[in-house]
N, C-alpha and C positions, 0 to 999 in steps of 0.2 A: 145807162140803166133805164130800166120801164117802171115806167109808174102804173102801179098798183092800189082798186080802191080798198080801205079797207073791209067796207059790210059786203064787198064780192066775196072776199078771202072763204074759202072750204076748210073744214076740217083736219085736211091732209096740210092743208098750206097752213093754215095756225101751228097746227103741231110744231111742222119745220122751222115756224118762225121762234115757237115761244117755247118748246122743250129741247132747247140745245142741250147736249153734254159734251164732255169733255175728249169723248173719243176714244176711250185708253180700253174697251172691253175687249176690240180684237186683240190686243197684246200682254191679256190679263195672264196669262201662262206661264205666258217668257216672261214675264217680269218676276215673277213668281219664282220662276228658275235661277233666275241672276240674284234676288234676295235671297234665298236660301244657302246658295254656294258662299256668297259672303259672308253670313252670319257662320257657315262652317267651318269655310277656308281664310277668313281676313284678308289681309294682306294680299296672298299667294292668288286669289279670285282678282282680289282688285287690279293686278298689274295683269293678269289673262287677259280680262275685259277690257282696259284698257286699250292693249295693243290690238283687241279684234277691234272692239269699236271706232275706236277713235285712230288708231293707227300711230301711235305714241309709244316707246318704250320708255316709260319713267325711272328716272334715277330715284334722288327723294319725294316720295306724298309728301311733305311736309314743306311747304315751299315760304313759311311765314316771314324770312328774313327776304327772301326776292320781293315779297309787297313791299317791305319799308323800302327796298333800293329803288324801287319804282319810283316810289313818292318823293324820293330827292333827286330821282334825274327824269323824270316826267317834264314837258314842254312847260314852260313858267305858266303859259296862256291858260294851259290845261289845267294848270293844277289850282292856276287864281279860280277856275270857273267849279271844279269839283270844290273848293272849300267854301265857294258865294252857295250854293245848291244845300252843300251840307248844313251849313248854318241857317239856313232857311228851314231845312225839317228838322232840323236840332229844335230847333227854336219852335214850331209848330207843335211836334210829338213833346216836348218840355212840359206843352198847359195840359198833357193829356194826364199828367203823374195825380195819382188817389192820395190824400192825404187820411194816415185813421185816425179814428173817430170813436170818442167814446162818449154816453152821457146817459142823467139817470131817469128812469121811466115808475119814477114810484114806487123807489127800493129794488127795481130792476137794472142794476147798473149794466147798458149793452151796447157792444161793440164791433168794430169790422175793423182788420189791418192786412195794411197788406207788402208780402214779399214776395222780391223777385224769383224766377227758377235761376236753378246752379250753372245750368250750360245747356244751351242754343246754339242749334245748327242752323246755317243761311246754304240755300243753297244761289250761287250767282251763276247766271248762264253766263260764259264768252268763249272763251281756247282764244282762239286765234281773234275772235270779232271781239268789241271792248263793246261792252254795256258798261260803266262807270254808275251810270245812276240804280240801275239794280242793286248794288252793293250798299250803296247810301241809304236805299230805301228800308232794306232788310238789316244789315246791324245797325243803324241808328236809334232807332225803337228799344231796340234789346242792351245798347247798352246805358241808355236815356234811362230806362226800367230798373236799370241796375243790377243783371244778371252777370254773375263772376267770371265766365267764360264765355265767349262768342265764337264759336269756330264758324269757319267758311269753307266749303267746297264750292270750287268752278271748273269746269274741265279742263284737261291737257291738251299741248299743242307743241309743236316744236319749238314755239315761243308766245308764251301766254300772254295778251295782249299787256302791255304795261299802264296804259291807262286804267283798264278795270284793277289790276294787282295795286295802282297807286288811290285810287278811292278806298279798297277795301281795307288798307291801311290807314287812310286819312278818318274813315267813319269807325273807325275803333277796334277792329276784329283783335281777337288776341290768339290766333290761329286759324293759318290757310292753307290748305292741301289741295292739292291738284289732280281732283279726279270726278268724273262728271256720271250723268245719266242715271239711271236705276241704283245702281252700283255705287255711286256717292250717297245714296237718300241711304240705301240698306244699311254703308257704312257707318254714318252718322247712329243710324236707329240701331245698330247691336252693337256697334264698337266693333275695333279691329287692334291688330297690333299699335298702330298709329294713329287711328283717328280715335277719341275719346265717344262712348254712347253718349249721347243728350238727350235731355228730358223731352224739346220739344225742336220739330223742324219746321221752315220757313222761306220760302222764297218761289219765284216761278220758274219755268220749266218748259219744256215739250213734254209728247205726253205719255215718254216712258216716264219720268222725272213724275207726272201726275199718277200715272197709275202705279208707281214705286209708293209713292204716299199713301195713296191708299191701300198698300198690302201691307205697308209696316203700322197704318194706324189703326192703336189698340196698342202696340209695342211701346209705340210715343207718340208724342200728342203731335198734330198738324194743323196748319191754319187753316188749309180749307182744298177743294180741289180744282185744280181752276185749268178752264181750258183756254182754245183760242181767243185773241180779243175782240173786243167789242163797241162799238160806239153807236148813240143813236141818238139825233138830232131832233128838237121838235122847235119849228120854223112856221111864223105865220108869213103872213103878207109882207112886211116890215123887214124881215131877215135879209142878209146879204147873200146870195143865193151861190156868187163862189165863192163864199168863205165857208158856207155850209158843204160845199163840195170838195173843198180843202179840206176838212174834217173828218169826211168819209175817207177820204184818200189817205190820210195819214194812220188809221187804222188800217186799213184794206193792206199795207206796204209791211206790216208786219207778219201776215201767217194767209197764205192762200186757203185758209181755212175762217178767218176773219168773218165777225159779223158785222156789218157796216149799214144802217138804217138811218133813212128821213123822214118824218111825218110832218104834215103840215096840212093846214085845214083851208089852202086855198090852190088852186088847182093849177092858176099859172106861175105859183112859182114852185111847185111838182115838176115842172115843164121847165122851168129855168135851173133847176135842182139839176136835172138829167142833164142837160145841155152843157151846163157849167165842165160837169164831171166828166162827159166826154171832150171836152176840152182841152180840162187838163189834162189828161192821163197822158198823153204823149211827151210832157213835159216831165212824166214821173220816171227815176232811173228806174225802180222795179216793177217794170210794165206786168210781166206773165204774173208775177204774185197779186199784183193789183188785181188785175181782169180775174184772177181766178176765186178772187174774196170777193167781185163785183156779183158774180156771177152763182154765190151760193145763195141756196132755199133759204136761210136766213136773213138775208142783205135783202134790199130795196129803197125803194120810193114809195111811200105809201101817204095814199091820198084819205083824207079822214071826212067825215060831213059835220063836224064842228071841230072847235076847240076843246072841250067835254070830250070827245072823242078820240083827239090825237092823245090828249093826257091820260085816258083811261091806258089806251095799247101802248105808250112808253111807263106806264106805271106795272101795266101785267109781262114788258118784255123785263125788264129791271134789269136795265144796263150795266155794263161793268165803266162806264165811260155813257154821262146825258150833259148834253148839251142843249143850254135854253135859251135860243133866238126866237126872243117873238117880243114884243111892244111893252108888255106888262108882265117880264120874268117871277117877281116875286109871285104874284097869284098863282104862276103855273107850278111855281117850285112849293109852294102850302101844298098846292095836292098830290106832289109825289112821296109816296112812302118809299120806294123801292129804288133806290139805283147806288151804285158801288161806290163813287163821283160826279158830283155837279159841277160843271159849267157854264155859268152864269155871263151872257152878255156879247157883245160882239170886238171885246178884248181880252177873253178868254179864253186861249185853245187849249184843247186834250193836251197838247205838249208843255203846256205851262206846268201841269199835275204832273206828266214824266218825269219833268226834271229840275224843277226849282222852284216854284210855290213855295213849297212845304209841307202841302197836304203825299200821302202816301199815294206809290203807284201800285203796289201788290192788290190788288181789287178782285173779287169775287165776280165770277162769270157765270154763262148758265141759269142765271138766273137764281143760283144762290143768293143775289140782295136781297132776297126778299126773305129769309134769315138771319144774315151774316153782313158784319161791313168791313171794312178794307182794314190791312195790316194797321198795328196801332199798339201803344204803348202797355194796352189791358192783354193783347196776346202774350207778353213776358211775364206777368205776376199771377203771382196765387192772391186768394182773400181767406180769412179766417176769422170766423164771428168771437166775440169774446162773451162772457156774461156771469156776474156775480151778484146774490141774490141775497139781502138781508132778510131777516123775520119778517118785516109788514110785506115783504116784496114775496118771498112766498107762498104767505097766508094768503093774500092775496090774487094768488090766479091755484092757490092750491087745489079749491073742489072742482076746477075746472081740468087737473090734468089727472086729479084720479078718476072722475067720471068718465074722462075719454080711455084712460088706460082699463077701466074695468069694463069699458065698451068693445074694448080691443080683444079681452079679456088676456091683458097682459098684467097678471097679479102682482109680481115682483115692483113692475114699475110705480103700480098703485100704491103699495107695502112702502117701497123707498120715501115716499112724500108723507106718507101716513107716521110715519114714526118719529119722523122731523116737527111734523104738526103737535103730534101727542107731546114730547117734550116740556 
C-alpha cells in the first residue's frame, strides 16, 4: 500500500475516501422486480428465484427442525465455542434492556415504557459457507428484547452449512427458512404462504440483501443500510505496526470492495504500516480479494501532521470498525464521536467484536455512525410516554398550552383545557 499525506488529499480523493455507499443504485430495478413478484406471487416467486439464483430446488422454506438437528449433532468443539460467544452477547445486549419509569413532576405524573415488537426477521448470510456469528448477533438482541417471534432467513444450498443452522438454533430463533437474497428480505417484509410478514428486518447482506432493504423500507422498519466493511486504524509512533497490518488485512479478506485505512501522525511507521502489509499478504489464503480491497479509493495509508489531525479524519471517516493504537488511547477515544465500534489497545482485534466480546457486529458503514450505532437491544422495542394530570398539575402549565394553541390558532385544543379550568 502507498502512503498517502493527508493535506495533499483533493477533492475527488476525499470524496472517495469519506462519501462511501453501499453500492446497490446500479441494481435498484432488479430488486425492485424480485420485490414485487414476491409480494404478488409468495411462495411460487420464491422457489423461481431460488433455483435461478442460487441453483437450489427447495423441498420445505421452513427448515426450523433441521436447525435444532444441527445443534445436537454439530462438532462438541464447535458448539462449546457458539455457546462461550453466545453468552458473552447474551450477557452484553442483557445491560442494554430500559426499565420504565414513572414519577411525579408537580401533579404531572409522567412516564415512558417500553415493549418489544411481535416478530423480527434476521436475515443470516451462509448456504453452503457457515457465518455462525451472524446469527448470534442478530436474534440475540431480539430475543434478549423480548419479541414473541424471531424468524430467520439464510440462503439455500444443497446442504446449508450446519454450523450456522446450529447457532441460529442455539441463539434462540423460533423459525428458519431457507431462502436468501432480495427475495428473503421482500419475503419477510410482505409475508408469503410460509414465511410470516414482520414488523422489522435485520441483519447483513451483499448488496442485493441491502438494496432489497431499502425498497421494502417504509413497508417495515430496518436497521440501517449497510454496505462493504470497514476498518480504520489510528497508529502513533508507539503502535505495533504488523499488528496494525493484521487489522487491515482481516477486513480487506472480507469484500474486494472493503474499506481498509491507517492514519498515523508519524511518518516511519506509515512506512512500516506498508511494509508490514505487504508482507503479509502472501501468507493471506484470500490473496485476489485482499489486493482488490487494498487497492480501492477508499483504503490507504494516510499520513496526518499531527495527532489533531489523524483524529479529526477517523472522526469525519466514522468507521464501521476504529481501532486505537497509539500511547494515550483514552484521550484519543474522548474525541471521537463517530465510529460503529471501538477498539481499544493492542489486545484488541476487530475479530474480538466479530465474534465473542459481546459487543455487536451488525455496525453501520458509510459513514452512517455519524447518525446511527451498531445493532442493539433498543432496535427490538417500542417506547410509549405515559401521563396523568391532577388539578394543580393542570392548572398549572394550563395558560401555557392554551396560549400556544390559540397561537396555533387551534381553538378546539384551547376550548379542551379551558373547560376543565372553568370547573
Amino acid at each position: 500500500m502507498d502512503v498517502e499525506t493527508v493535506s495533499d488529499l483533493g477533492p475527488a480523493e476525499r470524496s472517495a475516501i469519506f462519501d462511501r455507499d453501499a453500492g446497490v443504485d446500479a441494481i435498484r430495478e432488479d430488486v425492485r422486480t424480485i420485490v414485487d413478484r414476491v409480494r404478488e406471487e409468495g411462495d411460487v416467486a420464491l422457489r423461481e428465484f431460488t433455483a435461478e439464483f442460487d441453483d437450489v430446488d427447495v423441498g420445505a422454506i421452513e427448515i426450523t427442525d433441521d436447525a435444532e438437528q444441527a445443534a445436537a449433532t454439530v462438532d462438541a468443539e464447535i458448539h462449546e465455542a457458539i455457546d462461550a460467544a453466545a453468552r458473552n452477547v447474551r450477557e452484553f445486549h442483557e445491560r442494554q434492556v430500559r426499565e420504565d419509569w414513572r414519577e411525579d413532576f408537580d401533579g404531572r405524573e409522567l412516564g415512558r415504557r417500553f415493549r418489544p415488537l411481535e416478530r423480527v426477521g434476521v436475515y443470516v448470510p451462509g448456504g453452503a459457507a457457515a457465518y455462525p456469528s451472524s446469527a448470534l448477533m442478530g436474534v440475540i438482541p431480539a430475543v434478549v428484547a423480548g419479541v414473541d417471534q424471531v424468524v430467520v432467513a439464510t440462503p439455500p444450498a444443497e446442504e446449508i452449512n450446519p454450523v450456522t443452522l446450529a447457532a441460529i438454533h442455539i441463539a434462540g430463533a423460533d423459525e428458519v427458512y431457507q431462502v436468501g437474497g432480495a427475495q428473503a428480505i421482500a419475503a419477510m417484509a410482505h409475508g408469503t404462504e410460509t414465511i410470516p410478514a414482520v414488523q422489522k428486518i435485520v441483519g447483513p447482506g451483499n448488496r442485493w440483501v441491502t438494496a432489497a432493504k431499502a425498497a421494502v423500507q417504509g413497508d417495515v422498519s430496518i436497521d440501517f443500510l449497510a454496505g462493504p466493511s470497514e476498518v480504520l486504524v489510528v497508529a502513533d509512533d508507539t503502535a505495533d505496526p504488523g499488528f496494525v497490518a493484521s487489522e487491515l488485512l482481516v477486513q480487506a479478506e472480507h469484500d474486494e470492495h472493503a474499506a481498509v485505512v491507517a492514519v498515523t501522525d508519524d511518518e516511519t511507521m506509515a512506512t512500516a504500516i506498508a511494509d508490514e502489509v505487504d508482507a503479509q499478504l502472501p501468507e493471506r489464503d484470500r490473496q485476489e480479494t485482499i489486493e482488490a480491497a487494498l487497492e480501492n479509493d477508499a483504503s490507504g495509508i494516510f499520513l496526518a501532521r499531527s495527532m489533531s489531525e489523524a483524529i479529526l479524519f477517523a472522526d469525519e471517516f466514522a468507521a464501521e470498525h476504529l481501532s486505537i493504537q497509539v500511547a494515550d488511547p483514552e484521550t484519543v477515544l474522548d474525541r471521537i464521536d463517530s465510529a460503529g465500534s471501538i477498539f481499544v489497545g493492542p489486545h484488541t482485534p476487530v475479530a474480538a467484536g466479530d465474534y465473542a466480546s459481546g459487543t455487536n457486529h451488525v455496525l453501520p458503514t458509510n459513514g452512517l455512525a455519524k447518525r446511527h450505532g451498531g445493532l442493539s437491544v433498543d432496535d427490538f422495542v417500542r417506547s410509549t410516554t405515559i401521563q396523568r394530570l391532577d388539578r394543580e398539575g393542570l392548572e398549572s402549565i394550563g395558560e401555557t398550552i392554551v396560549t400556544l394553541a390559540d397561537a396555533e390558532g387551534l381553538e378546539a385544543h384551547a376550548e379542551s383545557v379551558r373547560r376543565l379550568l372553568d370547573e
